[in-house]
N, C-alpha and C positions, 0 to 999 in steps of 0.2 A: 534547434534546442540548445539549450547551455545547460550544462551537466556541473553538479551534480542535478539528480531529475527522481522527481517520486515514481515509478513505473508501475505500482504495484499494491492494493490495501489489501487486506486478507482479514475474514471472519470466522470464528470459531462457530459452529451451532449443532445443536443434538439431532434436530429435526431438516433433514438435509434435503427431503423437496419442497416443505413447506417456504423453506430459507429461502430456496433458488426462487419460486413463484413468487415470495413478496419483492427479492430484487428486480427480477424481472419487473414487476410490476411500478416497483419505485423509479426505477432508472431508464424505463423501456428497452432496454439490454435484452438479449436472444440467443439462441445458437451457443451455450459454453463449449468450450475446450473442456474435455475431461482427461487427467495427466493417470494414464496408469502407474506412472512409476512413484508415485505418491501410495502407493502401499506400502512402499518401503518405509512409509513413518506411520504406517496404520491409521489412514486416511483416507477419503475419496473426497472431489474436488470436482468444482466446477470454477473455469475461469472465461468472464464476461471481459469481453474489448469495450470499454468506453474512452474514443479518441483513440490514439496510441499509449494508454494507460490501460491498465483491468484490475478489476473486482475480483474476489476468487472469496468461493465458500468452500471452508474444510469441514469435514464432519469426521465422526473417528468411526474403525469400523471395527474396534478391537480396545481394551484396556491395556492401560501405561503409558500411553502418547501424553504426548508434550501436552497438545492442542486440546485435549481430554481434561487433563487436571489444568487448567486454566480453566476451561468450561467449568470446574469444580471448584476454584478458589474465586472465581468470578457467582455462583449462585448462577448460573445460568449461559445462551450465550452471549458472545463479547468479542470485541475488538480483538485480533492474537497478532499480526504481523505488518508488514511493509518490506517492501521490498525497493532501492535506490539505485538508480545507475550511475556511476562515476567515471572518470576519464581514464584511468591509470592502476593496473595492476599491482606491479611495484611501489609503487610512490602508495598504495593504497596500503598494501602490505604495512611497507616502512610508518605511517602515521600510528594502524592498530597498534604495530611493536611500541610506539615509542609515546605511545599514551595508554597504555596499559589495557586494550581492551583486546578479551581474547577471544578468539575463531573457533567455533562450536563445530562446525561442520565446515568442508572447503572441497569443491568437485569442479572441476575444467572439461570443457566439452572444446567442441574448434571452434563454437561463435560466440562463448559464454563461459565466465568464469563466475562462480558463485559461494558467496563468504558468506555465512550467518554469523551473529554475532551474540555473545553471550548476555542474555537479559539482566544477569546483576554488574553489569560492566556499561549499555543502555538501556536504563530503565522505562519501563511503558510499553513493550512492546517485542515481540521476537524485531531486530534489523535485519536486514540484508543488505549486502554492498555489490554489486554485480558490473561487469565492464563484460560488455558486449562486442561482437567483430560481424557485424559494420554496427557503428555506433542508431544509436535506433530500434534495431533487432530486438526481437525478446525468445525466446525460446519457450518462456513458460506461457505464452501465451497462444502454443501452437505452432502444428504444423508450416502455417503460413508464415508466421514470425520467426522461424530457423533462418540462422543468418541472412534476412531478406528483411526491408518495410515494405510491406503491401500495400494496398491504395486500405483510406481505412475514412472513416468519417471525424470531422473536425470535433477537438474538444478535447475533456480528460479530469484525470484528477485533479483538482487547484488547491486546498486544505484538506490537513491531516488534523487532529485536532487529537491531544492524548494527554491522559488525566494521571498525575505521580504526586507523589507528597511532596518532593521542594522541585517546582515547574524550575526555578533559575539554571541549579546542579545540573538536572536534566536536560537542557536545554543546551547547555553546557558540554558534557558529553557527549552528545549526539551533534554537537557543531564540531565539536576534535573528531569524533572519528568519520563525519563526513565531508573533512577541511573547508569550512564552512566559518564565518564569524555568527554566533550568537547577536540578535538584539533585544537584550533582555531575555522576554522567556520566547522569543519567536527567531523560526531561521527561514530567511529567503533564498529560495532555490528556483532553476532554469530562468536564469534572470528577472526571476521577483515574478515570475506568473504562477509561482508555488511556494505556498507557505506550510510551515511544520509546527503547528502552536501546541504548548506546553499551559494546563490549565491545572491548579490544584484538587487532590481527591482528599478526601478526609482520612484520617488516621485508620478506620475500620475498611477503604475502601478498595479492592485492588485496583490496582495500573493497569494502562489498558486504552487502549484506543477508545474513543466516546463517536467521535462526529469524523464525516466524509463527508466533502463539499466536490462537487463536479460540478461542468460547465457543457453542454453537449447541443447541437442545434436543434430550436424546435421546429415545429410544422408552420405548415404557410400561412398561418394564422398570429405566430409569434410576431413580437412590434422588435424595431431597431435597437433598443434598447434592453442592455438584456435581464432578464427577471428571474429572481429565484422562487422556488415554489416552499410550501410549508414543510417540516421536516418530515421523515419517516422513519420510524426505527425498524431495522433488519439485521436483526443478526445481534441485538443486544446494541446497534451501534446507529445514531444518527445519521438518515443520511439526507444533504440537503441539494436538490438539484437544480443549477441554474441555468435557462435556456437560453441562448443565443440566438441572435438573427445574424446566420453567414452573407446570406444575400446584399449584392452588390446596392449600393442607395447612389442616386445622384445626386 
């Protein structure tokens, strides 16, 4: 992988097993990680492995969360988060400081360091910026992901897709603060097998993640070439699934 790397979408929604069963259902995803310590933002959570990326649906289980009044300024649920791994703590640090975007939250564990970032500073979306030990690792995506990669099935997130009033600006800041160049309203990440698109909302609209595109392999039936299926909306947020044939061809 080449980092920086999307590791991570995350959905807001009121109705949190109905949410989990259509993901399930859209993604063929199974088995989530449930993070207790996500009550510390009056929340429960479910997070899906697709590839060495994951899905994660937050639901609130208490009033004044973040992820609460989004669901509220959103009319329903909606795209709330993303989470980025990057190479360098420091050097990461130094960027925020010197393009002015400030750190909402910031906790250090031994495999994981973790930065959110203030949403009127990247708009669209809570970010996260995270450096990992050993690069790969996720922590939040479970037990097995503590400083370890496990064997895991091919595949992952490939586009983010999130909807703000001027996509360029946007685009813009979120390429400074993940030392990234912008092209135009689109930034290419782990060496251009992942894109972050910036698409315009309307003045009444909120900001907000819209679409998730994944790539994950299908069954023995899938042809060499690989096909995306129609979209599905979960969680307020598109998600488009494209399936792969891993299998060797001669």
């Amino acid at each position: 992988m080449a980092l920086p790397r999307l590791r991570q979408a995350v959905v807001a929604a009121v109705d949190f097993a109905a949410t989990s069963a259509a993901l399930e259902a859209a993604l063929g995803v199974r088995d989530p990680f449930h993070d207790e310590g996500i009550v510390h933002f009056g929340l429960r959570n479910a997070v899906y492995a697709v590839g060495d990326t994951f899905v994660e649906i937050v639901s609130p289980v208490r009033g004044g969360t973040a992820a609460g009044r989004q669901i509220e300024r959103a009319g329903g649920d909606c795209g709330y988060m993303c989470m980025f791994e990057v190479a360098d703590i420091d050097a990461t640090r130094r960027r925020l400081a010197a393009t002015g975007v400030r750190i909402v939250h910031d906790t250090t564990h031994p495999d994981i360091v973790d930065l959110h970032l203030h949403p009127k500073d990247v708009p669209g979306a809570i970010v996260a910026l995270d450096v990992t030990r050993p690069v790969g690792s996720w922590r939040w995506g479970g037990p097995a992901w503590e400083a370890a990669v496990p064997p895991h099935e091919p595949g992952g997130l490939t586009t983010l897709t999130v909807a703000v009033h001027d996509p360029a600006a946007a685009a813009a800041r979120w390429a400074a603060a993940l030392g990234v160049d912008a092209d135009g309203t689109c930034l290419h990440l782990d060496g251009g097998r992942q894109q972050v698109r910036f698409i315009a909302a309307a003045d009444d609209e909120v900001e907000r993640i819209v679409e998730v595109r994944t790539a994950t392999r299908g069954g023995p039936a899938a042809s060499v070439a690989s096909t995306a299926e129609a979209p599905v909306v979960v969680g307020g947020v598109r998600f488009v699934r494209e399936t792969i044939d891993t299998r060797e061809t001669a």
